[in-house]
N, C-alpha and C positions, 0 to 999 in steps of 0.2 A: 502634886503629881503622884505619890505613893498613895495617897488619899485614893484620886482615879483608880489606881491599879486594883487597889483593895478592893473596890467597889465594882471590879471589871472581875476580876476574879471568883469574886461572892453570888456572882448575878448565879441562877438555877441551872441556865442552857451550859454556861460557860463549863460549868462542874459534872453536866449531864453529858457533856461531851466529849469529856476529856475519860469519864470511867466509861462509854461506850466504844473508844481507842483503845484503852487499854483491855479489855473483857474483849475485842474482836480480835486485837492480834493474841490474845491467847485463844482464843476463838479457831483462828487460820494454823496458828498451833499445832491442836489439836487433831482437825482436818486434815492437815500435813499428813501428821503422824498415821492419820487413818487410812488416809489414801496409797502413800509411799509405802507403809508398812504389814496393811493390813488388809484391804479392798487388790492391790495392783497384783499383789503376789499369788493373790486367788484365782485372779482375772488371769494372769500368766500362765497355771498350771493347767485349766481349763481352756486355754486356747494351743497348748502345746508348749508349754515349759517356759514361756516368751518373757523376758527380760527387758519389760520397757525402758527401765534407766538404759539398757547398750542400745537400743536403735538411734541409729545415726547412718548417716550419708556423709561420703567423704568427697568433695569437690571440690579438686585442686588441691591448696593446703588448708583451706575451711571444711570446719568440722558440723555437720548438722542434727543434733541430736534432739529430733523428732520428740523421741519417747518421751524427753522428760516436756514439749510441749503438750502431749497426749494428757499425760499426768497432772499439767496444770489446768488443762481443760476438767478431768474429772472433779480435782480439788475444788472450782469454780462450783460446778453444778452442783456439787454436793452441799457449798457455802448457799448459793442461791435458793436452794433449797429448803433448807435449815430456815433463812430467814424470812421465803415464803411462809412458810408454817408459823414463824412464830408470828410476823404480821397477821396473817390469816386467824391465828388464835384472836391475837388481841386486840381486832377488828370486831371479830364475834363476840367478845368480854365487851366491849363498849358498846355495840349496837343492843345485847342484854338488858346493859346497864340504863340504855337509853330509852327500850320497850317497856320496863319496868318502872308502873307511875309509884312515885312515893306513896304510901299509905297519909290516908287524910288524918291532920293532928287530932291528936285527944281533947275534946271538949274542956275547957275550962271549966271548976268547982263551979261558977256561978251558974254558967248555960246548964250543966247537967241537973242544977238545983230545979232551972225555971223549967228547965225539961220534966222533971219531978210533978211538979207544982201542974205544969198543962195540963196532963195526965191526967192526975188527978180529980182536974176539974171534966175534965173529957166526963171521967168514970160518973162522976157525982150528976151531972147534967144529964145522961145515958139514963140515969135511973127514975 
């Protein structure tokens, strides 16, 4: 059974998976940070000083604070975004990759010999 695991663990996807969890929630992070701290606060001065963390609606004794659904919408779009573009890059890197024929091998010493030798004979027989 540890055998199994080892071998479950080792596979590519398994390890390709687990550092694209870890790289997105610093990822969302970052985003976070961009949004709440640096995008919203902008966005607020320009529309009249507006503090989307306080919007809320008070009904009854629940409390409905909008703003910070606003705010998870913008964080969204901006992740969607991001990862449009990086798909979209490296879409384009592999369709490149895939337009581009390999260069034909280099002739082996003996073809470039008899290639020599044709030649040659071409030249002598020409004259």
């Amino acid at each position: 059974m540890w055998n199994e695991f080892k071998q479950f663990i080792s596979r590519g996807n398994v390890l390709d998976l687990a550092v694209a969890v870890v790289i997105g929630g610093a990822f969302g992070a970052i985003v976070n940070s961009l949004v709440n701290d640096i995008l919203m606060p902008i966005i607020g001065v320009i529309i009249g000083g507006l503090d989307f963390t306080g919007l809320a609606i008070t009904v009854g004794d629940a409390r409905i604070q909008y703003g910070n659904f606003i705010q998870a919408i913008v964080n969204f779009l901006i992740i969607a975004a991001a990862l449009f573009f990086v798909v979209k890059s490296a879409n384009a890197m592999m369709r490149q990759k895939q337009e581009t024929p390999a260069p034909p091998p280099a002739p082996s010493p003996e073809v470039q010999l008899l290639s020599e030798i044709r030649d040659l004979l071409k030249e002598q027989s020409t004259r």
